[in-house]
matplotlib code that plots the C-alpha trace (Angstrom):
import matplotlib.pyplot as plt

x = [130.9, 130.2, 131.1, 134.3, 133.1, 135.2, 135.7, 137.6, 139.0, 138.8, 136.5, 138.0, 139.6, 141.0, 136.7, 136.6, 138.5, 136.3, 133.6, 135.1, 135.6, 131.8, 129.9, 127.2, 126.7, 130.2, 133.1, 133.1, 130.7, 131.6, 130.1, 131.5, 133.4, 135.2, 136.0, 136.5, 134.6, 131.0, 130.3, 132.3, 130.5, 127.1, 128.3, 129.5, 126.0, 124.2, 127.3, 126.8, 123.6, 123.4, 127.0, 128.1, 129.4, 131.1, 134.2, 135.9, 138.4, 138.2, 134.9, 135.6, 139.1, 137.0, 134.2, 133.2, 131.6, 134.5, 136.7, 139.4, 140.2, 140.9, 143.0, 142.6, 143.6, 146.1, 149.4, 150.9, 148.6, 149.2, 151.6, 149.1, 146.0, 147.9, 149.6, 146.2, 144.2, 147.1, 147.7, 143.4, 144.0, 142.4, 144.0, 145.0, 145.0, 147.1, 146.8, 150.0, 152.7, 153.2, 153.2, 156.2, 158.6, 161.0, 161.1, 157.2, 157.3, 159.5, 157.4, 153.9, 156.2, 157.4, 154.0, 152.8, 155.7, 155.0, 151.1, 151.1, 148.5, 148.2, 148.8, 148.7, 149.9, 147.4, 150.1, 147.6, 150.5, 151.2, 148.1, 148.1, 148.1, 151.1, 153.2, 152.5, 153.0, 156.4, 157.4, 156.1, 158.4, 161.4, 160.8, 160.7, 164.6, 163.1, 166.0, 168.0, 169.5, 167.8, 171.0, 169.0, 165.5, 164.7, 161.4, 159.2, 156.4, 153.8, 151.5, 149.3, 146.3, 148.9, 147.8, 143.9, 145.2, 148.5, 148.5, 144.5, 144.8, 147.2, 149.2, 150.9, 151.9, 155.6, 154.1, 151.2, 153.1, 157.3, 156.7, 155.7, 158.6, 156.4, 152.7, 153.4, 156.5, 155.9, 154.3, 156.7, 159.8, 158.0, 157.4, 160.9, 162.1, 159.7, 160.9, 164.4, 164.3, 166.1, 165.8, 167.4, 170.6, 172.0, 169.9, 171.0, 168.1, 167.3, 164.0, 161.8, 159.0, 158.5, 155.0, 152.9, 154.8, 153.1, 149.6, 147.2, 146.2, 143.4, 142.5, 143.9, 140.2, 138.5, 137.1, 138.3, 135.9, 133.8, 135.4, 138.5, 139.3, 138.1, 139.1, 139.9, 140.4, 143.1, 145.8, 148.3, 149.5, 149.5, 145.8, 145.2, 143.8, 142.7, 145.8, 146.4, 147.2, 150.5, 152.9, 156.0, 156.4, 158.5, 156.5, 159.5, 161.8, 165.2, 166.5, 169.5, 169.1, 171.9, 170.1, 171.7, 171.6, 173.6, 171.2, 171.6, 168.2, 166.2, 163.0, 161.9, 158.6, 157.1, 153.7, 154.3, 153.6, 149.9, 149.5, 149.3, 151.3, 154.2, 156.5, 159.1, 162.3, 164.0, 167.4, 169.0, 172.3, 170.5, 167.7, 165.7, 161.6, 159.4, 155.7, 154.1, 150.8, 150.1, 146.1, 144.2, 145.8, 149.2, 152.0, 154.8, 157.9, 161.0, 164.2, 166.4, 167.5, 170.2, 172.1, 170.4, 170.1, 166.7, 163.9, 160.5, 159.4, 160.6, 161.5, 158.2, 155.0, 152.6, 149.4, 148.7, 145.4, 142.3, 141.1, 137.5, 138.1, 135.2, 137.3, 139.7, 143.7, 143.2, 141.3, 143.6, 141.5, 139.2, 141.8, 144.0, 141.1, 140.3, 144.2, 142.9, 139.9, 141.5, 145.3, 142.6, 141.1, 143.9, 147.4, 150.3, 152.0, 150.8, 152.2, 152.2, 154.4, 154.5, 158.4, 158.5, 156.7, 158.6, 161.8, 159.8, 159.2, 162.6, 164.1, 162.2, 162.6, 166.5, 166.0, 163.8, 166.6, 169.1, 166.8, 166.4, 170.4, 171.1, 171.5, 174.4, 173.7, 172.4, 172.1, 169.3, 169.2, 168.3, 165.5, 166.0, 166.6, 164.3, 161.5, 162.2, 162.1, 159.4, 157.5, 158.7, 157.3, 153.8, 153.8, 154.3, 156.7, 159.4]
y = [117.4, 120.6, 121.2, 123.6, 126.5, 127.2, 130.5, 129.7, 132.5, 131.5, 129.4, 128.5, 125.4, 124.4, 124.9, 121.1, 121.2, 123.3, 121.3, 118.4, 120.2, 121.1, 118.1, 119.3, 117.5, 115.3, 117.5, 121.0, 123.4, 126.3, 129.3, 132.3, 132.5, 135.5, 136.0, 138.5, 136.4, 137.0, 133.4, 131.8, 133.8, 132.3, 129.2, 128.9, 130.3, 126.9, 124.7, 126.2, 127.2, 130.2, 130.8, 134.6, 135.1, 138.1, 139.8, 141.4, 139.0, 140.7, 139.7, 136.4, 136.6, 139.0, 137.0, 135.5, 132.6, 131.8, 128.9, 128.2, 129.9, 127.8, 129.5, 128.6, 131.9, 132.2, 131.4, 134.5, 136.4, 133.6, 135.3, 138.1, 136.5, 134.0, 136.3, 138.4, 135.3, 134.1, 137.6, 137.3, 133.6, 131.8, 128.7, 128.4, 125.6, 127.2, 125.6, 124.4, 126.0, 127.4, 131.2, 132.0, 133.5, 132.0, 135.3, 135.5, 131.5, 132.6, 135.2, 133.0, 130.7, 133.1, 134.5, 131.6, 131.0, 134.7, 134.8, 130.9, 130.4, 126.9, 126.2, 124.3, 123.6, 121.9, 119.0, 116.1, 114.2, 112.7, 111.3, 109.5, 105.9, 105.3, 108.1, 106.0, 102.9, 103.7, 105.4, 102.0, 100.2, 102.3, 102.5, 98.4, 98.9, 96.5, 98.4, 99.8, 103.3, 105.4, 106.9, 108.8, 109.8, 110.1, 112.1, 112.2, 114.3, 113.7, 116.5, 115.8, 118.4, 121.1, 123.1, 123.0, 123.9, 125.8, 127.9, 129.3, 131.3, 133.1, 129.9, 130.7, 134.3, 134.5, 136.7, 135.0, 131.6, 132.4, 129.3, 125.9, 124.1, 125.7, 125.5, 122.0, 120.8, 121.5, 118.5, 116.7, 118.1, 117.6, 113.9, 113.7, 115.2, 112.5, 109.7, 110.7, 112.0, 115.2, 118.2, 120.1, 122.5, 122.8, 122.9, 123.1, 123.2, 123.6, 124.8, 126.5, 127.0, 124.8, 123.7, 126.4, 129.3, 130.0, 128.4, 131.1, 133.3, 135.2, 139.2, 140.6, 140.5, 137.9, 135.1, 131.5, 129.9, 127.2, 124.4, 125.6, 122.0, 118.4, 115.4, 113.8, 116.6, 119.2, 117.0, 116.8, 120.0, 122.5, 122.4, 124.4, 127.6, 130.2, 130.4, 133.3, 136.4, 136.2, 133.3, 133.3, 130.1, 127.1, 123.8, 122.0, 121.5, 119.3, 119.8, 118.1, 118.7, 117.9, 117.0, 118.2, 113.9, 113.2, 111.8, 113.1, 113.1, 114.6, 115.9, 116.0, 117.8, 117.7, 119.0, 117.5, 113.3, 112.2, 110.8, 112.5, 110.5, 110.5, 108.0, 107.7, 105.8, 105.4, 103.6, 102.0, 100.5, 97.0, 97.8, 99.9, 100.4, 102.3, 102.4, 101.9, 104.4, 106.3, 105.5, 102.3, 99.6, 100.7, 98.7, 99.4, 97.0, 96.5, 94.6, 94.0, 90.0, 89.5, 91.3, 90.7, 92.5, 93.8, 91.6, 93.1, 90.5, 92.5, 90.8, 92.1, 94.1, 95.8, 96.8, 100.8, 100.8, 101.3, 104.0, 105.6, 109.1, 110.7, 114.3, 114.0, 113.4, 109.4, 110.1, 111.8, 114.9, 114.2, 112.8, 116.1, 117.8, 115.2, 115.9, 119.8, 119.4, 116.9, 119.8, 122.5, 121.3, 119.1, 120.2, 117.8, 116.6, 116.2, 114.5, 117.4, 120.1, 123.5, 123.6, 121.2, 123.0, 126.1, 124.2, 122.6, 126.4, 127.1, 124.5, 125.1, 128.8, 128.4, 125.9, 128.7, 131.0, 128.5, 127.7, 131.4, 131.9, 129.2, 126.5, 128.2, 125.6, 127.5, 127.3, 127.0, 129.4, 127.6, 128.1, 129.8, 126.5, 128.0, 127.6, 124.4, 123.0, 125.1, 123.3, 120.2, 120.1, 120.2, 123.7, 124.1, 125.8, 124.0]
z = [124.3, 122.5, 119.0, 118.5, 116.3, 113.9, 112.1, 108.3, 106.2, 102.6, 100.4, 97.4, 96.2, 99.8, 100.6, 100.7, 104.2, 105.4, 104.3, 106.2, 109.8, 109.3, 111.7, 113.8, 116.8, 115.6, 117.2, 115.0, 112.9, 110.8, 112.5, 111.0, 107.5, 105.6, 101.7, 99.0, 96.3, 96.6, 94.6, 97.3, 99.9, 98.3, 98.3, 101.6, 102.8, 101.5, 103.2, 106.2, 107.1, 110.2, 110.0, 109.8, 106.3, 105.6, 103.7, 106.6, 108.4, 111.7, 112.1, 111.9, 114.1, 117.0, 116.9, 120.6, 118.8, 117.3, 119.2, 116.3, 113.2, 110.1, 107.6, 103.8, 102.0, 99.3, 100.5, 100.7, 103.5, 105.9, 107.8, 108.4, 109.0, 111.3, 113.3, 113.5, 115.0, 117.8, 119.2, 119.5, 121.4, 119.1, 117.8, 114.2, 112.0, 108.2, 105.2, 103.9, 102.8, 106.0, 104.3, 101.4, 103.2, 105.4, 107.5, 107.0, 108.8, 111.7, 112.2, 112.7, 115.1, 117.5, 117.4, 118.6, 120.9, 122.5, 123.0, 124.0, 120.8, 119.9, 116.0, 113.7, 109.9, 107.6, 106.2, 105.4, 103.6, 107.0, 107.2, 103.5, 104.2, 101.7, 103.8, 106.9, 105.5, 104.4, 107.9, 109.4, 107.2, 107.9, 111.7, 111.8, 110.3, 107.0, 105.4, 107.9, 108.3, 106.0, 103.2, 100.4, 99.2, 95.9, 94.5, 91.5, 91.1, 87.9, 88.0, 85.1, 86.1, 87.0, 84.3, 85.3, 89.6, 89.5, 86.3, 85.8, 88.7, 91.6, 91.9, 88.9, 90.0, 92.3, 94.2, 95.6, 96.3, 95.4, 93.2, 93.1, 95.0, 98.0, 96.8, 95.1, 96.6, 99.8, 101.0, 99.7, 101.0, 104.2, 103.6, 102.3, 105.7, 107.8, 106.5, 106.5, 109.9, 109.4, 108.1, 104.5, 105.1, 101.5, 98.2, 94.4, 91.8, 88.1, 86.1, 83.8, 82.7, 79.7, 79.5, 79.7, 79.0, 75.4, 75.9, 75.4, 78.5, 79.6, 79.2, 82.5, 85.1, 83.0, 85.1, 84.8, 82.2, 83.4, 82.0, 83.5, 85.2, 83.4, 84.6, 81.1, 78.9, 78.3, 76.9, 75.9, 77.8, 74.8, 74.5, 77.6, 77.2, 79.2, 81.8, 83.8, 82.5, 84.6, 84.7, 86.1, 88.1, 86.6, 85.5, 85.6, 89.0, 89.7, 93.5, 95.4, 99.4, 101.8, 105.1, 108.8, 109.3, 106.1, 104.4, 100.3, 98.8, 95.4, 94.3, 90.7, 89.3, 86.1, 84.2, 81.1, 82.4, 81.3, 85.0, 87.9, 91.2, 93.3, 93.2, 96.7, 96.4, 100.0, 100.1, 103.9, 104.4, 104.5, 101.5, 99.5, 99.6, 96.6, 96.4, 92.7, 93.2, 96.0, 96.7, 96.9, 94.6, 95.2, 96.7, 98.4, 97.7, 99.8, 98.3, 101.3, 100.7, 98.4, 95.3, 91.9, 88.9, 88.3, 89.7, 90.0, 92.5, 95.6, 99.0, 101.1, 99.3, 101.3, 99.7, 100.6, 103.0, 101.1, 103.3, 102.1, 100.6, 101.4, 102.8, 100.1, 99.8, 99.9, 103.1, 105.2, 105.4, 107.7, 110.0, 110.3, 111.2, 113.7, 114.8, 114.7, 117.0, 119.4, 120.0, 120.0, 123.0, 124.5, 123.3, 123.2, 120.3, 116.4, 113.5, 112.0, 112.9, 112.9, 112.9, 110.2, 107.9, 108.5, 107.2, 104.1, 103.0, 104.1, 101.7, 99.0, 99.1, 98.9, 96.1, 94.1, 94.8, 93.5, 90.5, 88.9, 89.4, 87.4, 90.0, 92.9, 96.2, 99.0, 102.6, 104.6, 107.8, 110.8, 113.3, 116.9, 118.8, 121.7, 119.5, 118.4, 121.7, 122.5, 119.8, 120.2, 123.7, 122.4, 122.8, 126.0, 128.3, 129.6]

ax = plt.figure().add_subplot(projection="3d")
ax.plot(x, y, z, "-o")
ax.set_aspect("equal")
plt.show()
């Protein structure tokens, strides 16, 4: 079988997936890539040797050698560049979040819907080994009909990834309960089986709001990210010149099944995790880490008070992370490759992470006016079916 050539827009941080889709000879190659920054367009020339590297877009999206198009921009030109590639017929795989608009989302699915486009949305969260694990668990009933969610986010490096750059600007991302909390509103939705229809939600921007901040056009330094260092939080430097996304994030959702559920996001913690609490009518399961050496436990026996020997622990798979998110990388872009040429259905879903952005754009709403609930619009049922099918007609 020959490789699928793949055309990516973007080469900066989310560079690694591209990295990943590149195997010769192994299902897909980077042939053609497009971006702005001219050290990203000299580093993607040594990661993919012979591809077309360029700073226009439309060569990449017109390009005959060009099977797919991978799209890794900033969040907010999804929309565009999406919608550009599917009226060209060439599949799409988008980064998550989907784009930061609700309309902006709707817009990409009934493109996609009207030209008969194939696409999909880069969520690797459904393929982290402690996600699956914990949708195994639930699907074998070990704690019956799933009630509420509860989620904490500890984003120790969030200062190093979401505030030294556009992530940190409303306008590039609406804030971070999309670019952060998007996978996780997803995941929350997955293992809940439904989807958000009200939100409340508190925030502010706490942490970094008076660390120092570079000169408006000056480069990130080149320390700008350390593995260890930078802590506590107040001895970042260099931010960006703008900031006007919260740190800190409380949101109640109402889902359309009933089930009441919470996320929580914070950039003060020293460790960087997220920790899942999912309660059934007949028990309750949490996992303690979320990569190799973490357990999930499930108390679904008796009544006690606190006991932290749990009923059933199941270590999370230690699955080798050579493409990056605890492995599951490399097996959404085998997910990718194999719809690209063979449609059907994906873990992943397009309509899905249209109501993750959904949710958490009505919870920023909520957030910056003081926490009023608010109502998430639905989706045109035709399109839901429409991608519920596989994408395919009925």
């Amino acid at each position: 079988m020959t490789d699928l050539r793949l055309g990516v827009l973007g080469y900066g941080l989310r560079g690694s997936l591209a990295r990943t889709a590149h195997r010769p000879g192994a299902g897909s190659r980077v042939t053609a890539l497009a971006d702005l920054d001219v050290t990203a367009r000299t580093e993607a020339a040594v990661a993919f040797p012979g591809a077309l590297i360029s700073t226009g877009h439309r060569k990449v999206v017109e390009d005959p050698d060009v099977d797919a198009v991978v799209i890794l921009t900033p969040d907010h030109t999804h929309a565009q560049l999406a919608c550009e590639a599917l009226r060209e017929k060439k599949p799409v795989f988008v980064e998550k979040p989907l784009d930061i608009g609700i309309e902006a989302c709707d817009e990409i699915l009934r493109t996609a819907y009207e030209t008969g486009t194939r696409l999909y949305v880069g969520h690797n969260m459904r393929h982290m080994p402690v996600v699956r694990l914990m949708r195994d668990i639930i699907g074998r009933g070990e704690i019956g009909q799933v009630k509420t969610v509860w989620v904490r986010h500890f984003v120790a490096y969030g200062g190093d990834w979401y505030f030294k750059d556009w992530h940190a600007e409303r306008r590039h991302t609406t804030g971070l309960l999309l670019q952060k909390a998007a996978h996780d509103i997803d995941v929350l939705h997955w293992l809940a089986d439904g989807y958000t229809r009200q939100v409340q939600a508190l925030g502010d921007l706490m942490v970094y709001g008076d660390n120092p901040r570079r000169e408006p056009g000056e480069p990130k330094t080149d320390d700008w990210y350390t593995k260890d260092g930078h802590w506590p939080p107040h001895t970042q430097r260099d931010l960006n010149p703008v900031i006007d996304v919260e740190d800190v994030s409380l949101v109640n959702m109402r889902l359309d099944n009933g089930v009441l559920a919470s996320y929580q996001q914070c950039h003060f913690t020293p460790d960087y995790w997220r920790n899942y609490t999912v309660i059934g009518d007949a028990g309750r399961l949490e996992n303690f880490g979320d990569g190799p050496g973490g357990v999930v436990k499930v108390w679904n026996a008796r009544r006690s008070t606190y006991r932290p020997e749990a009923d059933a622990e199941y270590p999370v798979p230690d699955e080798q992370d050579e493409g990056g998110h605890g492995g599951s990388d490399p097996l959404l872009i085998d997910e990718f490759v194999r719809f690209v040429r063979e449609g059907g259905r994906t873990d992943t879903s397009p309509v899905a992470a249209r109501m993750a952005v959904a949710a958490g754009v009505r919870a920023t709403q909520s957030l910056r006016d003081g926490g009023t609930p608010r109502e998430v619009p639905e989706l045109d049922p035709e399109l839901i079916a429409y991608f519920e099918r596989g994408q395919s007609r009925a």
